[in-house]
Steps between C-alpha positions, in 0.01 A plus 500: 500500500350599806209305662181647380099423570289387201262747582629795690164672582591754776786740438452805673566393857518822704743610729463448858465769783764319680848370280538254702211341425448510128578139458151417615336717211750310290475203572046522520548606127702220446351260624199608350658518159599107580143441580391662220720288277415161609150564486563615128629110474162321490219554265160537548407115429758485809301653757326194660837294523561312801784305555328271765079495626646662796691795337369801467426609071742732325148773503445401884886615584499826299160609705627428794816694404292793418290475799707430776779732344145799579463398845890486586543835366147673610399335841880445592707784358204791493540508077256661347295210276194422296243320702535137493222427239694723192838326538492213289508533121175519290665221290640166614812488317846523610566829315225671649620353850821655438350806352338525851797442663680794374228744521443381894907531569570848346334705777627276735805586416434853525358482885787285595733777382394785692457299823808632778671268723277509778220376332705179336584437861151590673305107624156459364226208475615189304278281474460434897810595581724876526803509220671800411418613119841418382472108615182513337628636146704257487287211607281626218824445289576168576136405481478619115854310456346202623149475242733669232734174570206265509411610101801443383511136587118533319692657218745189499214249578343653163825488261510826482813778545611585886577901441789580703420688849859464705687380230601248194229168487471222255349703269650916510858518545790768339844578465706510826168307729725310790198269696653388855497132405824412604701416817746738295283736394355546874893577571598772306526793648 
């Protein structure tokens, strides 16, 4: 059995302009579709969980998901977006917050695949600083990687299931899984 997201929300990931580069549509709907899935993990009486006084709140993570995931892709990568104000979900749940999430990623993915190489390459404002659009896609990556990481130690914290985003966990394995937990295993070639 192959590995496989509990909730595979996006699965029409276009093709890119540029061959080369269709592992960044790709991987944004996959990532996405992990997102999706460990949001799908908590329940609403789950929202206001904080591991620590400091920590941000399983709701205060997902918003800032949504919203910084707006300005990243409309201030910093010229994607067409709502305004600001109609991002976030009517609701307060986690499946309305993932709901969200796929309707905001689907015509992302469709302006990311029409876009040629000069444009992935051209330097724009970050923040205070110039970065060419590619360094920032993937900085956007990495940032979702990082709050999708943070809820599933919430999920853990909680007692409830870690869905499976890279590969087998505690709780989702299959039929031929190999985890790298070995001095041997690292080895093999």
């Amino acid at each position: 059995m192959a590995m496989t997201y509990p909730h595979t929300e996006i699965t029409d990931v276009p093709r890119s302009a540029l061959p080369i580069l269709q592992h960044i549509l790709d991987t944004y709907g996959s990532e996405c579709n992990k997102v999706i899935s460990v949001w799908q993990g908590f329940g609403p009486e789950d929202t206001n969980f904080r591991p620590h006084p400091k920590s941000s709140s399983v709701l205060d993570i997902m918003k800032h998901e949504l919203l910084s995931g707006r300005r990243f892709f409309g201030e910093f990568l010229g994607s067409p977006e709502p305004p600001a104000s109609e991002v976030l979900p009517s609701e307060s749940t986690p499946q309305a917050f993932a709901d969200r999430m796929k309707a905001l990623a689907e015509p992302r993915l469709r302006f990311l695949a029409v876009r040629d190489e000069p444009w992935w390459l051209e330097r724009v404002k970050f923040f205070d600083v110039e970065r060419e659009r590619i360094w920032i896609f993937w900085r956007r990556v990495l940032h979702t990687a990082h709050h999708r990481t943070q809820l599933t130690v919430y999920l853990r914290l909680l007692g409830k299931a870690v869905p499976s985003v890279y590969g087998p966990t505690a709780d989702v394995s299959w039929q031929g899984a190999d985890p790298t937990q070995s001095v041997d295993a690292a080895g093999r070639k």
